[in-house]
ROTIZA-325018 format. One record per residue (C-alpha): residue in three letters; y, z, x. Coordinates in nm, 2 decimals, m for minus. Last residue first. Layout:
<markes>
[marke 'Ala',[Y,Z,X]],
...
</markes>
This chain:
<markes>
[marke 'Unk',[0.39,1.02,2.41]],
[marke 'Unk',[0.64,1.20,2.13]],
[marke 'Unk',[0.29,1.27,1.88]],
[marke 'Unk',[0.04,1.17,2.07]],
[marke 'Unk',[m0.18,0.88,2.23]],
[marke 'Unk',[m0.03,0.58,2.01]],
[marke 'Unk',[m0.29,0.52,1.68]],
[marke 'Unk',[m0.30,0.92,1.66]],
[marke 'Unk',[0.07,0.99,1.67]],
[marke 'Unk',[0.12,0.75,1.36]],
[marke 'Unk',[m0.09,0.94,1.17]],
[marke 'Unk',[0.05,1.28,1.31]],
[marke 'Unk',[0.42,1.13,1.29]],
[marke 'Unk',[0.36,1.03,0.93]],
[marke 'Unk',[0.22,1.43,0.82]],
[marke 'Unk',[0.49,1.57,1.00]],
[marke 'Unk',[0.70,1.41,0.72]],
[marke 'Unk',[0.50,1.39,0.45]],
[marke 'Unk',[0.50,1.75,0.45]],
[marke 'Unk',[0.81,1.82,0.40]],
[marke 'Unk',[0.82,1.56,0.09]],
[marke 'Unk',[0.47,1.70,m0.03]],
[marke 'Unk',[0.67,2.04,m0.05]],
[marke 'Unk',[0.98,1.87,m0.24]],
[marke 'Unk',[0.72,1.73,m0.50]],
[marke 'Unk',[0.54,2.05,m0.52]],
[marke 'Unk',[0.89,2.24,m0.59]],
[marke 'Unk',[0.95,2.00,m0.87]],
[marke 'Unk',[0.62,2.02,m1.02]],
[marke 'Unk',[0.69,2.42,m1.04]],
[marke 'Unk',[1.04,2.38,m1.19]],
[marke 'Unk',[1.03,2.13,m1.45]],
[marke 'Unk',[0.69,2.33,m1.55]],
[marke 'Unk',[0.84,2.60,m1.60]],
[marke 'Unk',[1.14,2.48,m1.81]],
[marke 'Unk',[0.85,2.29,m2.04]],
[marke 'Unk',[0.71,2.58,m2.10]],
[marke 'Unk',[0.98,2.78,m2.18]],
[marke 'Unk',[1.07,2.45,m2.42]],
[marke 'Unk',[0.71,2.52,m2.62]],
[marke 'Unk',[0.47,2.26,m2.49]],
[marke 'Unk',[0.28,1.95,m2.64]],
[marke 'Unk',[0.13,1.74,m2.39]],
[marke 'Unk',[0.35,1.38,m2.31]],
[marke 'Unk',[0.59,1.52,m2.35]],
[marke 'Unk',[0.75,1.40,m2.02]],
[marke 'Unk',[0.79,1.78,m1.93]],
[marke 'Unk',[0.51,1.85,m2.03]],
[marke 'Unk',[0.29,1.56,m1.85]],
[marke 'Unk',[0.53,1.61,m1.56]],
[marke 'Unk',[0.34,2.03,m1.52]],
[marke 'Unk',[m0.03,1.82,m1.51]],
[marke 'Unk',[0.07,1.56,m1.29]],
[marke 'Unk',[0.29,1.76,m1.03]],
[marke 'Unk',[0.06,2.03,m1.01]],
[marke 'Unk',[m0.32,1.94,m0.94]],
[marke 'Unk',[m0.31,1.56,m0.95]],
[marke 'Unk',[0.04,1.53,m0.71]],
[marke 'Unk',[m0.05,1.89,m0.52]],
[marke 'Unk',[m0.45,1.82,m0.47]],
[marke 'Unk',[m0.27,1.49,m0.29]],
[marke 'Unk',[m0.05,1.66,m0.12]],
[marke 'Unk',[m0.32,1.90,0.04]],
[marke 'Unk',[m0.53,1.62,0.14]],
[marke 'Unk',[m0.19,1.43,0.34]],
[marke 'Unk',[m0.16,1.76,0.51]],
[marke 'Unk',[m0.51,1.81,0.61]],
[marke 'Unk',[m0.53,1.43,0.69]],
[marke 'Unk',[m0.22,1.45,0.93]],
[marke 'Unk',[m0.35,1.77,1.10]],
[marke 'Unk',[m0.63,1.58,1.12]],
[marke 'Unk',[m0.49,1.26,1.34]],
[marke 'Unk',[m0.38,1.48,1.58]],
[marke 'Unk',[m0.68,1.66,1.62]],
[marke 'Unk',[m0.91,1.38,1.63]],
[marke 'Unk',[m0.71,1.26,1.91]],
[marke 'Unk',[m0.70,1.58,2.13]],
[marke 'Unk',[m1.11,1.59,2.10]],
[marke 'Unk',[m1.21,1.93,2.19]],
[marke 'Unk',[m1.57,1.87,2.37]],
[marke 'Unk',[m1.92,2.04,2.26]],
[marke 'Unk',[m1.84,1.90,1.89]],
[marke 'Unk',[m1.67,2.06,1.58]],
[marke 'Unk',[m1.32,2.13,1.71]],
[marke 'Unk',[m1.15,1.77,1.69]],
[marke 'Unk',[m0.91,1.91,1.43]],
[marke 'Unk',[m1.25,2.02,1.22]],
[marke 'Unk',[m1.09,1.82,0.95]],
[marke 'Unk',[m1.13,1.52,1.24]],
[marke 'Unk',[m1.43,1.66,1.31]],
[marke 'Unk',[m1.59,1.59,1.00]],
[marke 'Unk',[m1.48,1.24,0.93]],
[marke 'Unk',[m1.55,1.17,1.30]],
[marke 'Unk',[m1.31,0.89,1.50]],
[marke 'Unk',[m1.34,0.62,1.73]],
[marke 'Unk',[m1.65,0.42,1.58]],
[marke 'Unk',[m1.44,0.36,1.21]],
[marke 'Unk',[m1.65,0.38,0.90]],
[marke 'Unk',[m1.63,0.75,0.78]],
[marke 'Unk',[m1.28,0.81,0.91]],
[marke 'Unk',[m1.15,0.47,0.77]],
[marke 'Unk',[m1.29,0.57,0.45]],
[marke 'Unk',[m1.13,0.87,0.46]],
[marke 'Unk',[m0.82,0.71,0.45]],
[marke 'Unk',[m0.87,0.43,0.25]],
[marke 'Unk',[m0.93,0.76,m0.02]],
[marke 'Unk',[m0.69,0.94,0.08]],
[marke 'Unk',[m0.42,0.64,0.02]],
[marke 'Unk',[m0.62,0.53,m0.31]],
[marke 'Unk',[m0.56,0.86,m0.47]],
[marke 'Unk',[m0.18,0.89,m0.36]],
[marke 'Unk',[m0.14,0.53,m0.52]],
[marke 'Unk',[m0.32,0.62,m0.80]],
[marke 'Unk',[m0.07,0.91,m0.86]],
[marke 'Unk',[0.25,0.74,m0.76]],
[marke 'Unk',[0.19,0.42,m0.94]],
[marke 'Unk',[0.11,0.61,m1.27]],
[marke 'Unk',[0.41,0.85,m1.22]],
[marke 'Unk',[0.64,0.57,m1.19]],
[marke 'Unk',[0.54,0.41,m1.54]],
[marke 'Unk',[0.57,0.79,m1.67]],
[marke 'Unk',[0.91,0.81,m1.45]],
[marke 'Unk',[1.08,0.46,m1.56]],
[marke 'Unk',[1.08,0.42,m1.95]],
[marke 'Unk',[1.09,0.74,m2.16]],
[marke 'Unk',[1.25,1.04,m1.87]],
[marke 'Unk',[1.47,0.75,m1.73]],
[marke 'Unk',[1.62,0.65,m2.08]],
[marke 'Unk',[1.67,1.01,m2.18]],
[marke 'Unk',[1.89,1.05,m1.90]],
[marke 'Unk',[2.17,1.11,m2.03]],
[marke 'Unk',[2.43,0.78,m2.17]],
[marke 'Unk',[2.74,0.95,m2.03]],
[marke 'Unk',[3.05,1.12,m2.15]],
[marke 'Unk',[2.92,1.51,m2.10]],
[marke 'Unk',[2.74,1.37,m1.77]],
[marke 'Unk',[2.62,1.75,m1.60]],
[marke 'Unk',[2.27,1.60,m1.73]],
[marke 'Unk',[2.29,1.31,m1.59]],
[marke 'Unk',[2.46,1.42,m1.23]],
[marke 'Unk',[2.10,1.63,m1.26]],
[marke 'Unk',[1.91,1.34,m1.37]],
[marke 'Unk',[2.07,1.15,m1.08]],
[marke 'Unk',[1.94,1.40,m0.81]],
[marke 'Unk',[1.59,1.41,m0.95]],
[marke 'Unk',[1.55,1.04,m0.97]],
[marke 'Unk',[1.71,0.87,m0.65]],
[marke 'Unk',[1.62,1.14,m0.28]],
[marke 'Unk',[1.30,1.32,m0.47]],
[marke 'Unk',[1.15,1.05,m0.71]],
[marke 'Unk',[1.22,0.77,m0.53]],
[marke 'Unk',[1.09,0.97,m0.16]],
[marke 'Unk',[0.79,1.02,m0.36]],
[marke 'Unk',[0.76,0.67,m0.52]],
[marke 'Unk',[0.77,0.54,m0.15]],
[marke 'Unk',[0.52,0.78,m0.04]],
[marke 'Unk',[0.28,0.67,m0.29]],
[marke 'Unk',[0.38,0.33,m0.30]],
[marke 'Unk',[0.36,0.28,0.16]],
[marke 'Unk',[0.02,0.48,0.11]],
[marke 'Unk',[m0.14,0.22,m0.12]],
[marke 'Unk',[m0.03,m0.03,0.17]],
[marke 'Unk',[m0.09,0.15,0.49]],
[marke 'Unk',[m0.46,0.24,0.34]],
[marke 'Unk',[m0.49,m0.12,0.29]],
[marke 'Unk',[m0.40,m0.21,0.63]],
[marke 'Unk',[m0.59,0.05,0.76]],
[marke 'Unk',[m0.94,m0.07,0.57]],
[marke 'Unk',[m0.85,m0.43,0.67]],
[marke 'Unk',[m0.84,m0.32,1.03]],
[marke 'Unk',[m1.11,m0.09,1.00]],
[marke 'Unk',[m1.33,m0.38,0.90]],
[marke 'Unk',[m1.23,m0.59,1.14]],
[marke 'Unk',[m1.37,m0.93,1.00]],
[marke 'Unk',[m1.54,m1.23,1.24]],
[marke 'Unk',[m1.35,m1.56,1.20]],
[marke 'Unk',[m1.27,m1.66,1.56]],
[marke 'Unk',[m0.96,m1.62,1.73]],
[marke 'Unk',[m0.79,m1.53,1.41]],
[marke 'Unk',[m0.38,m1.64,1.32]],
[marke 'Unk',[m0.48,m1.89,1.07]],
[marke 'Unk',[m0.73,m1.74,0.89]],
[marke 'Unk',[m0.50,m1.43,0.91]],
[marke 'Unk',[m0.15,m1.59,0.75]],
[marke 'Unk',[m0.35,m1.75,0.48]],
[marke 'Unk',[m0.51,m1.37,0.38]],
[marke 'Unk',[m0.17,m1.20,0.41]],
[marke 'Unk',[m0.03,m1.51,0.17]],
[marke 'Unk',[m0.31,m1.45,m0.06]],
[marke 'Unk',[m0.21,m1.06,m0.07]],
[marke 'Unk',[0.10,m1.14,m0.13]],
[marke 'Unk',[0.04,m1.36,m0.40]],
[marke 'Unk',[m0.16,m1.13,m0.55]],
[marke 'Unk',[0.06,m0.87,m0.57]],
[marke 'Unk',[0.38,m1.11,m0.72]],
[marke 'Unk',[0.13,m1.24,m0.97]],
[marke 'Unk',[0.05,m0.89,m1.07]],
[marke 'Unk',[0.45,m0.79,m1.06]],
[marke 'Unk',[0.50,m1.10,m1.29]],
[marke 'Unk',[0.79,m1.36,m1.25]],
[marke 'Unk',[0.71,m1.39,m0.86]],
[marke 'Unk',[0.38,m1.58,m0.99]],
[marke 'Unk',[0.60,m1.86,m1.07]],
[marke 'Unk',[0.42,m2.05,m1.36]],
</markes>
């Protein structure tokens, strides 16, 4: 069977693929741990913030032409199908991103977990790299308290997914929208911090 016909077949295939393409492009077989633990953490972070930038720049715009569509088919068919399957990739995929993430920060022999949320403060010497890289995990922990926190619990109502009266539901339409459009400022400065760490700086 072509695994391409499945989206688990197509995972693992990838995955076996990226594992193929390592054996055979190792000097020796010894295991970077905090490579594989970045690479991951690039991955699951690539669907959350993939499914964010979905949600904000494809899905909330076209439910609004949707609405305003007195002729068309609504958007009934986005609101059953495609955002509770999309909200399920976004919030585990937000999950798994912090969660690579600190486990890179435990593991790895550059950085501190503590002082990098201590933006390099908590030792005898400011550290301009844990800093960098903390302003990005501040930011990144804050959008994740807002996808679980806000968005998840308000989408639930509007989805139906919870019973709500419709003032309820208008509410919450508005609040997880405003989260969504705050964790898409933030991801912003938040990717030039991560980035800026692995390269000396943010524009350097």
């Amino acid at each position: 069977m072509n695994p391409l016909n499945t989206i688990a077949g197509t995972i693992i295939g990838g995955f076996v693929l990226a594992v193929i393409i390592a054996l055979a492009t190792m000097g020796d077989l010894t295991i970077n741990a905090d490579s594989l633990i970045i690479w991951l953490h690039v991955l699951f972070g690539i669907t959350w913030i993939g499914l964010l930038y979905y949600f904000n720049f494809v899905q909330a715009p076209a439910l609004v032409d949707a609405a305003g569509d007195d002729g068309g088919p609504g958007g009934a068919g986005i609101t059953k199908y495609v955002a509770p399957r999309a909200l399920w990739w976004f919030r585990w995929g937000a999950l798994f991103t912090w969660l690579s993430g600190a486990t890179f920060l435990m593991h790895s022999a550059k950085y501190n977990f503590v002082d990098v949320f201590a933006l390099g403060m908590s030792g005898e010497v400011f550290n301009q790299s844990s800093m960098t890289i903390g302003i990005g995990a501040w930011l990144g922990t804050f959008m994740l308290f807002n996808v679980w926190a806000i968005i998840w619990p308000n989408q639930k109502k509007v989805l139906g997914m919870v019973e709500a009266t419709a003032d309820q539901i208008a509410k919450a339409k508005r609040v997880a929208f405003l989260a969504s459009r705050s964790n898409t400022l933030m991801s912003i400065p938040m990717a030039m911090s991560m980035v800026g760490a692995g390269h000396g700086g943010f524009f350097i």
